[in-house]
N, C-alpha and C positions, 0 to 999 in steps of 0.2 A: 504494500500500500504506500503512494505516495505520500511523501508530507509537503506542510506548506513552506512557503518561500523561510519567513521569519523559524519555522519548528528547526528547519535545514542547518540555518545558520547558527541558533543556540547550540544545536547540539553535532554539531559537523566538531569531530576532532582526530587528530590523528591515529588512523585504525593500522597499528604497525602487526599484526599476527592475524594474518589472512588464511582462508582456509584455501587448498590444493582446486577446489570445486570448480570447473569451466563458468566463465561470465558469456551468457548469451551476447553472439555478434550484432545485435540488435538494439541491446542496452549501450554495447561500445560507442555505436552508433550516435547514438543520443544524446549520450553526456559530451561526445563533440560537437553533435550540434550544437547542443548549449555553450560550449566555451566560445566557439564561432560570434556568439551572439554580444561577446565581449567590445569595450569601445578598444580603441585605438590612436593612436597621433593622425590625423588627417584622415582618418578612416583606412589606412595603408592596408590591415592589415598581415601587418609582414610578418604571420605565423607559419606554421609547418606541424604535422606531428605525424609520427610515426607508432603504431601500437605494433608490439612485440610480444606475439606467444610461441614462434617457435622455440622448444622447448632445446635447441646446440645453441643459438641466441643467447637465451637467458641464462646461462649457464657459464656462459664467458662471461655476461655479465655482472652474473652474479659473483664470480672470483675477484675480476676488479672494483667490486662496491666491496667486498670484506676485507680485501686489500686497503681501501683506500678509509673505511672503517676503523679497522685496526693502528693503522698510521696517525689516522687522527685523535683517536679517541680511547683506545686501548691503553695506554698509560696514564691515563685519566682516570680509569676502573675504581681505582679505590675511594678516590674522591667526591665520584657518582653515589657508589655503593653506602657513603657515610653517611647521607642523609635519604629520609625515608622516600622522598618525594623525588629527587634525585634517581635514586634507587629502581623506581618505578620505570621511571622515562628511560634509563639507561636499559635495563631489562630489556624494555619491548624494539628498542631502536638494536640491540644486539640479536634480539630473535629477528626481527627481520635482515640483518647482513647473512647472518647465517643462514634464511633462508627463502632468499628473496629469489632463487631460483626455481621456488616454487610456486610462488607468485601466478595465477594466472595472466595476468596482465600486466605488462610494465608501457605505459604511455611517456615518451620524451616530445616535451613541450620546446621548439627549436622557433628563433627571431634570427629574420634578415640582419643582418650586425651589417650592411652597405659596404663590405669589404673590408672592412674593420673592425678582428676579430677585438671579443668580448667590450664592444662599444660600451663607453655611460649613458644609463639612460632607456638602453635594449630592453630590461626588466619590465620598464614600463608598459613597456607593449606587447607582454608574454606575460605575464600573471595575474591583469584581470584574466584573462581568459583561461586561467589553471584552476582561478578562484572558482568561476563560474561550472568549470569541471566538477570541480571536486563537490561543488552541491549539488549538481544534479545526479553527483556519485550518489550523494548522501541521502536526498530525494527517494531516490531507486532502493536504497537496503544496501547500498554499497560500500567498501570500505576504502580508503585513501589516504596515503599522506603524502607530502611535498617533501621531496628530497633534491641533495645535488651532488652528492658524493660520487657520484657518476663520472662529474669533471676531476677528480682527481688521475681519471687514465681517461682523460678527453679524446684526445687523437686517435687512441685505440676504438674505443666507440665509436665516433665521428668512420673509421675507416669500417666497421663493422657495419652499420646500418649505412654505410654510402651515401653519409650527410657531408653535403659540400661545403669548400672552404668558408662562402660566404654567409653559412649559418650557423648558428649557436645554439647547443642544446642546454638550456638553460636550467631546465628542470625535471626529472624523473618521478612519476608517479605512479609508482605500484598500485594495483584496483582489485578487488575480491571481495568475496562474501567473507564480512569480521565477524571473528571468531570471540571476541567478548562483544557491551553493549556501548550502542551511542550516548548521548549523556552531554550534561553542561560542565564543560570543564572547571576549574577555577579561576576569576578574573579579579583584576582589581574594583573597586568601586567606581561608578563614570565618573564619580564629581574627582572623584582622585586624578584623574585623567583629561580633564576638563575645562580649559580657560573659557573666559568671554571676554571678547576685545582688545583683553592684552595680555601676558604669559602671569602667573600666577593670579588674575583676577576672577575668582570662583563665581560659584553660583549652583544653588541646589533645586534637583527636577521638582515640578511642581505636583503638586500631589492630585 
C-alpha cells in the first residue's frame, strides 16, 4: 500500500539490510520516473542512471565498496562501537558493505560534470532527483539509502558500467525489500534549526 507524500518523508530512512528478494522491473520503473520529475538548473536535466542487477556486476562491486568501506571507516570501529547510537548506524552500514552484493538492486545516480570531472555545484543537479527516488522507494515498501563509497574505486566503476569520461556517478543506491521497519528517525527540534530574518533570531510554530 502506498503512503502519502508527507507519511514518505517522516519516515523515509536509511534501510541498510535488505533482503536477497527480486524488486519487480516495474517498480524500478517508477521510482525513476519519479526522480525524472526532479527540478534542475535550466531544466538541463543533465542526469543518467544506470540500475545494476546483474549479479558478476554487483559482485565487483560489491568488493570495491568493502574495500573502500574498510579504508574508511574500519579503524574507526571502536569509536563507532563506544556509543550506543553510534553503534547502531555502524552495525547496519557494515552489514551492508558486507553485503551489498546481495543487494537486489544497486541504482548509480551519474551528472553531466560539462567535461569537468567532479564539477562544484554537479550535486545540485543529481540529488533532488535521488531525493525524489528514494521516496517513491519509500512510497512503494521499498528500502534505500544514499551512499558514495563507490567513488572510492571510481575509475574502476566508471570503466565497468561504460560510464563516460564526461559523467559522474555521484551517488549509489542500493533498493530492496527492508528487512526491519520504516519509522521516524531522531531529529533535532525545528525551532533549534530555525532562524527568521536573521541567523540566531528565533521564533516558535504556532500552535
Amino acid at each position: 500500500m502506498q503512503v502519502d507524500i508527507f507519511e514518505a518523508m517522516y519516515t523515509l530512512r536509511a534501510m541498510r539490510r535488505l533482503k536477497p528478494d527480486p524488486v519487480d522491473e516495474k517498480l524500478i520503473w517508477k521510482v525513476l520516473n519519479a526522480a525524472i520529475r526532479a527540478p534542475s538548473g535550466g531544466n538541463r536535466q543533465p542526469w543518467k542512471f544506470i540500475v545494476v542487477t546483474d549479479e558478476a556486476k554487483k559482485g565487483k562491486i560489491g568488493e570495491w565498496y568493502l574495500d573502500g568501506w574498510t579504508n574508511s571507516y574500519g579503524k574507526a570501529r571502536d569509536a563507532f562501537l563506544a556509543d550506543p547510537a553510534g553503534a547502531r548506524m555502524y552495525g547496519s552500514a557494515d552489514h551492508l558493505a558486507h553485503h551489498i552484493r546481495e543487494v537486489p538492486v544497486l541504482i548509480f545516480a551519474c551528472v553531466d560534470n560539462g567535461g569537468v570531472a567532479a564539477v562544484s555545484g554537479a550535486g545540485a543537479n543529481i540529488f533532488p532527483a535521488v531525493q525524489n527516488l528514494m521516496l517513491a522507494a519509500r512510497a512503494l515498501g521499498l528500502g534505500t539509502t544514499l551512499t558514495t563509497l563507490h567513488r572510492t574505486h571510481d575509475a574502476e566503476v566508471k570503466e565497468l558500467l561504460g560510464i563516460p569520461d564526461r559523467y559522474d556517478a555521484l551517488a549509489m543506491i542500493p533498493m530492496g525489500w527492508p528487512v526491519g521497519k520504516f519509522g521516524t528517525g531522531p531529529r533535532r527540534p525545528i525551532e533549534e534549526v530555525t532562524y527568521w530574518d536573521s541567523w540566531k533570531s528565533t521564533k516558535h510554530q504556532e500552535e
